[in-house]
C-alpha positions as CSV (number, residue, x, y, z in Angstrom):
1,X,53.7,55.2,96.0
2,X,50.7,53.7,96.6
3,X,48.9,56.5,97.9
4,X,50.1,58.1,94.8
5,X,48.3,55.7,92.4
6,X,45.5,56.2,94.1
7,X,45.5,60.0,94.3
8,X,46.2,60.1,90.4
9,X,43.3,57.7,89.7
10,X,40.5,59.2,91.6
11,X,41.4,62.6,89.5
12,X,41.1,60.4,86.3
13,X,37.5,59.5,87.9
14,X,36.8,63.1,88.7
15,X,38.1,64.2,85.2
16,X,35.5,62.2,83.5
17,X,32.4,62.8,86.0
18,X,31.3,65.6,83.6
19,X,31.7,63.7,80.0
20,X,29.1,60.6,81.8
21,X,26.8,63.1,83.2
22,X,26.4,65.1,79.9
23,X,26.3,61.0,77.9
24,X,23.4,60.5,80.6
25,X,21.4,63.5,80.0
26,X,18.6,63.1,77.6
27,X,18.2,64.2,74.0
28,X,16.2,67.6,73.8
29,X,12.9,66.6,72.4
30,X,12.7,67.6,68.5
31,X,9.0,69.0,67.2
32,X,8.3,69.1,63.8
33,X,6.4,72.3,62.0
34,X,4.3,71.9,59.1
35,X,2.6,74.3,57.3
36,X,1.5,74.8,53.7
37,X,2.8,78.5,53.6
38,X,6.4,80.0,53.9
39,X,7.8,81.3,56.7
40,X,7.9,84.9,56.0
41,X,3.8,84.4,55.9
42,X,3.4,82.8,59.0
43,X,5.5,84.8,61.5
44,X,3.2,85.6,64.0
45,X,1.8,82.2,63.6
46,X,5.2,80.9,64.4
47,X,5.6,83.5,67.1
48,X,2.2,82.1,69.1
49,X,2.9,78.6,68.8
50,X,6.8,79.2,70.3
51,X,4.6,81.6,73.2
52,X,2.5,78.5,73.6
53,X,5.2,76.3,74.2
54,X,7.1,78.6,76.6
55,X,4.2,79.2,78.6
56,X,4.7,75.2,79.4
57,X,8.3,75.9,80.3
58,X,9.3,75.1,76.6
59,X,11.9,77.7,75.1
60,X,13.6,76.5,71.6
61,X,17.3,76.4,71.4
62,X,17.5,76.1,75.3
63,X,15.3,72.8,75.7
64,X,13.3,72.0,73.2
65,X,14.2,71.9,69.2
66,X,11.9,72.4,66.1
67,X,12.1,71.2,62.9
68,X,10.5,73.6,60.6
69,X,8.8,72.4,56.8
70,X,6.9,75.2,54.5
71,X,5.2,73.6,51.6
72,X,5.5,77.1,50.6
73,X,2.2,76.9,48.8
74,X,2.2,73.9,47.1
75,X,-0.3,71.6,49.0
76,X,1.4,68.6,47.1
77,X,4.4,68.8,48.9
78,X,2.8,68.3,52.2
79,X,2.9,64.4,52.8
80,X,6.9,64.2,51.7
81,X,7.3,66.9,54.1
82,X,5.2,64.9,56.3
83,X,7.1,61.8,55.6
84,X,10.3,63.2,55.9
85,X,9.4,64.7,59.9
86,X,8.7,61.1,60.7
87,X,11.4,59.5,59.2
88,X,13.6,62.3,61.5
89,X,11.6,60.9,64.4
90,X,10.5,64.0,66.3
91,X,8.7,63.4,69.7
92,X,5.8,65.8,68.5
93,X,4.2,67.0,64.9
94,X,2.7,70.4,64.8
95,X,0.6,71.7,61.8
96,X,-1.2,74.6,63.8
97,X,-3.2,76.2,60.7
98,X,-2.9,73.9,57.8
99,X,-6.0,70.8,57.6
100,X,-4.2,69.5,54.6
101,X,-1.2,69.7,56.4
102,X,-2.9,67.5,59.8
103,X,-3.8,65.2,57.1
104,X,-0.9,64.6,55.2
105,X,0.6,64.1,58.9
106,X,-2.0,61.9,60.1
107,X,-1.2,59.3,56.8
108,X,2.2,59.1,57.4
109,X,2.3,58.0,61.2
110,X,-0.1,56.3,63.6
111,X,2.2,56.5,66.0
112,X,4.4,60.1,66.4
113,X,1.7,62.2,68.3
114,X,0.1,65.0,66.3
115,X,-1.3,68.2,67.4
116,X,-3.7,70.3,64.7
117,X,-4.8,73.0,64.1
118,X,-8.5,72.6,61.5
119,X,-11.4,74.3,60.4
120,X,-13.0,71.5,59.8
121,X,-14.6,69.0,61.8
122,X,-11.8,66.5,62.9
123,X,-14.0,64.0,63.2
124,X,-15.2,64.1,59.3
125,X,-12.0,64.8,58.3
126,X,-10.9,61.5,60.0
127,X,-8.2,62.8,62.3
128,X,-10.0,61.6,65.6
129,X,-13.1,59.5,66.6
130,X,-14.5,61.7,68.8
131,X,-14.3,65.3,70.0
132,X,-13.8,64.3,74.1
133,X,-11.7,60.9,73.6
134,X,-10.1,61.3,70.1
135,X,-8.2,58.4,70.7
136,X,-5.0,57.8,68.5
137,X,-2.0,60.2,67.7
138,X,-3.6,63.1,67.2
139,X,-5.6,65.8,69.1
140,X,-5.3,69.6,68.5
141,X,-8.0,72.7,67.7
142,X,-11.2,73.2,65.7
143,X,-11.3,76.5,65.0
144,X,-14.4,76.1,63.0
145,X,-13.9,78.2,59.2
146,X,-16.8,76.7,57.4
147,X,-19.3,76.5,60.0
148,X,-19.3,80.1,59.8
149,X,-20.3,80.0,56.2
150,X,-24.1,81.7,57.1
151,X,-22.8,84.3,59.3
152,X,-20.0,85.9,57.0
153,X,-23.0,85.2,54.3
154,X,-25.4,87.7,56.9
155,X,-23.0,89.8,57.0
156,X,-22.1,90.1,53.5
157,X,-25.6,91.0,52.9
158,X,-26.0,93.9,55.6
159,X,-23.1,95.9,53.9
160,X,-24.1,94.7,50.6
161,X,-28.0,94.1,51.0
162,X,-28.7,94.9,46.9
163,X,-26.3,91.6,46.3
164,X,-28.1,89.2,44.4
165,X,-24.7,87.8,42.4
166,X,-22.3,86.4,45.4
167,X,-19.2,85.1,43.5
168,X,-17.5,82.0,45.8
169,X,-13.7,81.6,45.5
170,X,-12.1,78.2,46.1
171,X,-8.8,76.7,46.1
172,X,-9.4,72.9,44.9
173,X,-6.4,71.8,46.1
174,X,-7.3,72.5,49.7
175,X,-9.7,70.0,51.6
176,X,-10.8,72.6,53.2
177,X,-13.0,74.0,50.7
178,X,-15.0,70.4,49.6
179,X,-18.3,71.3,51.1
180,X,-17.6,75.1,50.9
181,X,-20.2,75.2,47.8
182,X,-23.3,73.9,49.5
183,X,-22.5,75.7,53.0
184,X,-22.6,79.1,50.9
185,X,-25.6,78.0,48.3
186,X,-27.6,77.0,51.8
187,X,-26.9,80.3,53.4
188,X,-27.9,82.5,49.9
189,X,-31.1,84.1,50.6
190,X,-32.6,84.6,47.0
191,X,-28.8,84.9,46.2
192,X,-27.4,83.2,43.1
193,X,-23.8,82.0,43.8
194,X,-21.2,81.5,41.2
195,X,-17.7,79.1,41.9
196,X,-15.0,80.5,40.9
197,X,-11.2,78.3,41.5
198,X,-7.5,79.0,42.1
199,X,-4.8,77.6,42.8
200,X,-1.8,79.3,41.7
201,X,-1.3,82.9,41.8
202,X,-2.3,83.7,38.2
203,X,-5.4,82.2,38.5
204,X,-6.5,84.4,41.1
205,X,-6.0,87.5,38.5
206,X,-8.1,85.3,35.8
207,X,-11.0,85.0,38.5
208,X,-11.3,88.1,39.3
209,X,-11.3,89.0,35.5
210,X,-14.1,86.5,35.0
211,X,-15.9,87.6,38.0
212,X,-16.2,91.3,37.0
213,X,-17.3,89.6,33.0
214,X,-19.9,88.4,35.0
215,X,-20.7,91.5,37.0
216,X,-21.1,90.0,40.2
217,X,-22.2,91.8,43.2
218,X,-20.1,90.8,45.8
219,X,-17.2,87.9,47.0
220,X,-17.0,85.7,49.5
221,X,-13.5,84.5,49.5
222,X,-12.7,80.7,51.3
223,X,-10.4,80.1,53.9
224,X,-7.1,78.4,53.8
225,X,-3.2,79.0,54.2
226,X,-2.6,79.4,49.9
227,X,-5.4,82.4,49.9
228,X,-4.2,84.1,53.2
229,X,-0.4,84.4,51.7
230,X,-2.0,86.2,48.7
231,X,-3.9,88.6,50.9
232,X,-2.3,92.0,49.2
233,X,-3.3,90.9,45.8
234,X,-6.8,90.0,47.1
235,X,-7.0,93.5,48.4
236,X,-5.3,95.2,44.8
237,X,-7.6,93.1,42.7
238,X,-11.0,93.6,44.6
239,X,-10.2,97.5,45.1
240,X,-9.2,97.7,41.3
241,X,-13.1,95.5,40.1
242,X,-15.0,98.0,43.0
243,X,-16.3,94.3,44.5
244,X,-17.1,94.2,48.3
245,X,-15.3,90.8,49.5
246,X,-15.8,88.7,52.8
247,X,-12.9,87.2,53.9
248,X,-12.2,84.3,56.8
249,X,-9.0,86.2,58.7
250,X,-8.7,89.5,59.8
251,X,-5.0,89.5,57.9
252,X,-7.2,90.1,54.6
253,X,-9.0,93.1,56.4
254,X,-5.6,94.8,57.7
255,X,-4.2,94.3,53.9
256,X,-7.1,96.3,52.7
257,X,-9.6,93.5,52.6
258,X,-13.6,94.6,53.2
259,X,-14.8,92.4,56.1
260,X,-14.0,89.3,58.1
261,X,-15.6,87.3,60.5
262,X,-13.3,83.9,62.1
263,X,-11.2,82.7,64.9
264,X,-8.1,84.7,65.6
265,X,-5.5,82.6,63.9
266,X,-2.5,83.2,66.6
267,X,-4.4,82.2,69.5
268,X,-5.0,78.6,67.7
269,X,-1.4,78.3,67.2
270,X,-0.7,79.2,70.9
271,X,-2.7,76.2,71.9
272,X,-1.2,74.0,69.2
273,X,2.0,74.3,71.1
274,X,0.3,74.2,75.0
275,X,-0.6,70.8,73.9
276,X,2.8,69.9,72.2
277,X,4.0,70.6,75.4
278,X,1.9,68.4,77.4
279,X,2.3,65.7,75.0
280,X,6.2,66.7,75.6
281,X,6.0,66.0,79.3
282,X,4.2,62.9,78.8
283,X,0.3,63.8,77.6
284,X,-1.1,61.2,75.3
285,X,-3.1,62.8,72.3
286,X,-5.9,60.2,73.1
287,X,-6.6,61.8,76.3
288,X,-6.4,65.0,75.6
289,X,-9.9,66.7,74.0
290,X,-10.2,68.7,71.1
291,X,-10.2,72.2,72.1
292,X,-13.4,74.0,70.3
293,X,-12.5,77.7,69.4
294,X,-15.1,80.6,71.2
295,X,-13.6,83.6,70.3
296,X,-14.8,84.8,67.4
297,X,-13.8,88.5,65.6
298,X,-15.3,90.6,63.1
299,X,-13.4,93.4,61.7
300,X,-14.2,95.6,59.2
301,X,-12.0,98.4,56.9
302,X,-13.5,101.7,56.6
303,X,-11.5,103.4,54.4
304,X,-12.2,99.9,52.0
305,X,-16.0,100.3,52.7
306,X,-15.7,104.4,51.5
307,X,-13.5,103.5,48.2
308,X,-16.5,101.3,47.4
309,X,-19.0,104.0,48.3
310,X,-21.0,101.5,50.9
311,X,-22.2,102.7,54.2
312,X,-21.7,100.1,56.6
313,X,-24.4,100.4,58.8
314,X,-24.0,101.8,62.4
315,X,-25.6,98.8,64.1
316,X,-22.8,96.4,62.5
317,X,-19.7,98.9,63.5
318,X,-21.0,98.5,66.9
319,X,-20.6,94.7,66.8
320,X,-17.3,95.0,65.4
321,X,-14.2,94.1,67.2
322,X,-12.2,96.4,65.6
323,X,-12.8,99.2,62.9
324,X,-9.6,100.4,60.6
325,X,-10.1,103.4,59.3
C-alpha cells in the first residue's frame, strides 16, 4: 500500500513538472512602435525594422511581442501614445522614422530604453549628450534630413538652373522643420525663397494654389512622416501647377515626384530594431553610439522631368542611383 502511495504521488509530481516549468519561463519581451503615420503608410518601414530584429534572432509572435501606436498624422497625439507604451511597460520603445515621435518618447520616460530614428541632430534635439556616449535611455540613428538642405538646393538648381523663385514647404507641427528656413535661405544662390505651411491635408491644395499665384519657379518640399503619407497628392498637385519639386525620400519620386536626394528610409528602420535587439539581450542605450547614416540616394523621374519639359542633364543621370522612366 505503501508503495502505492508513493507511486501515485510521484505521478502527481510528474503531472505538474510542465505547469512550473512554463510559471518559470520568462515573459516575452514587449517593444513598443511609435510613429506619427498609419500603418498602411509605413509597411515597408515596419517590414525593415521586424528584418532588423530577426537578424538578432528576434521573430514577433514567436519571441518577442510589439506594441504598435500610429498617430496617424496627428503629431499631437504622439506623447499620449507615448505615455500610454510606458504605462504598458515594454522592455524597449521604438520610433524608427518619427523625431517628434523620439521626443514625445524621450518626455515620458527616463528610464524604458529608447531607440530613434532622426534627422536631426540628437544632440540639439536633446535626446543624447553626445554622439559616442549618449548616455541615458536613448540611442538610435541620425539619418541626417536637413543637413542635406544645400545639396538637394544644388541639385534643384542643375535641373532647374533659370529658378530664381524656390517655394519652401513646411509642416509647423513637426520639429523637424524649425531651422529648415535658414538651412534653405543659406543654400539660395541669388535665389529668393518663399515659406509656405501645412499641416492638414487641405492646406497642402491651398499652398500649392498660393504658390502658382505667386509663380514660383520651383519647390523644395521638407521632410517628415505627415508629408511622405501625402506623397500621391504631392505628385497630382505639382504635375497639375507644371512646378519641378525636390523631395527628401525616394517614395515621393516613385509616386511621380521630380527628384530626391536622402537616406534610404528602410535601412534606418532595420537598425532601429538591430539595436532594440541588443538592448533586448541586455545593451544599455548609454553604451551603444549613435549610428550616423552614409548611404545616401538620389533618384530622379524621367517621365516627371519630360511632362515638365526639363532636360535633366546627362552628367546628373550618371550620378543617379536610379532613373524611373
Amino acid at each position: 500500500m505503501s508503495s502505492r502511495r508513493e507511486f501515485i504521488t510521484l505521478l502527481g509530481g510528474a503531472a505538474a513538472w510542465p505547469l512550473a516549468a512554463r510559471a518559470q519561463q520568462p515573459a516575452m519581451p514587449v517593444v513598443g512602435f511609435i510613429d506619427a503615420a498609419s500603418a498602411p503608410e509605413r509597411t515597408a518601414f515596419v517590414t525593415a525594422f521586424r528584418r532588423g530584429l530577426a537578424d538578432a534572432g528576434y521573430v514577433e509572435g514567436q519571441n518577442v511581442a510589439i506594441e504598435y501606436r500610429w498617430a496617424e498624422g496627428r503629431f499631437d497625439r504622439l506623447p499620449e501614445l507615448a505615455a500610454d507604451l510606458v504605462r504598458r511597460r515594454v522592455s524597449v520603445i521604438a520610433t524608427p522614422g518619427t523625431t517628434a515621435a523620439a521626443l514625445a518618447a524621450k518626455a515620458a520616460t527616463a528610464t524604458i530604453p529608447i531607440v530613434f530614428g532622426v534627422g536631426n541632430d540628437p544632440v540639439k534635439l536633446g535626446l543624447v549628450t553626445n554622439l559616442n556616449r549618449p548616455g541615458g535611455n536613448a540611442t538610435g540613428v541620425y539619418f541626417f534630413t536637413n543637413e542635406l538642405t544645400a545639396k538637394r538646393m544644388q541639385l534643384l538648381r542643375e535641373i532647374v538652373p533659370a529658378a530664381k523663385r524656390i517655394a519652401l514647404l513646411l509642416n509647423p507641427a513637426d520639429p523637424i522643420n524649425e531651422p529648415l528656413l535658414r538651412e534653405v535661405e543659406a543654400a539660395a544662390v541669388g535665389q529668393q525663397i518663399l515659406p509656405f505651411e501645412a499641416a492638414i491635408g487641405r492646406e497642402i491644395d491651398t499652398a500649392f494654389e498660393s504658390l502658382a499665384r505667386e509663380k514660383v519657379d520651383a519647390l523644395f518640399v521638407s521632410g517628415g512622416a505627415f508629408f511622405a503619407a501625402r506623397r500621391v497628392q504631392f505628385a497630382v498637385l505639382a504635375a497639375r501647377y507644371a512646378v519641378p519639386a525636390t523631395y527628401s525620400q525616394r517614395i515621393f519620386v516613385e509616386a511621380g515626384g521630380l527628384i530626391s536626394y536622402g537616406t534610404p528610409l528602410a535601412d534606418t528602420c532595420r537598425q532601429v530594431g538591430l539595436y532594440a535587439a541588443r538592448i533586448l539581450k541586455g545593451a544599455k542605450p548609454a553604451d551603444l553610439p549613435i549610428i550616423q547614416a552614409t548611404k545616401f540616394e538620389l533618384v530622379i523621374n524621367l517621365n516627371t522631368a519630360r511632362a515638365l519639359r526639363f532636360d535633366v542633364p546627362p552628367s546628373l543621370l550618371a550620378l543617379a542611383d536610379e532613373v524611373i522612366e
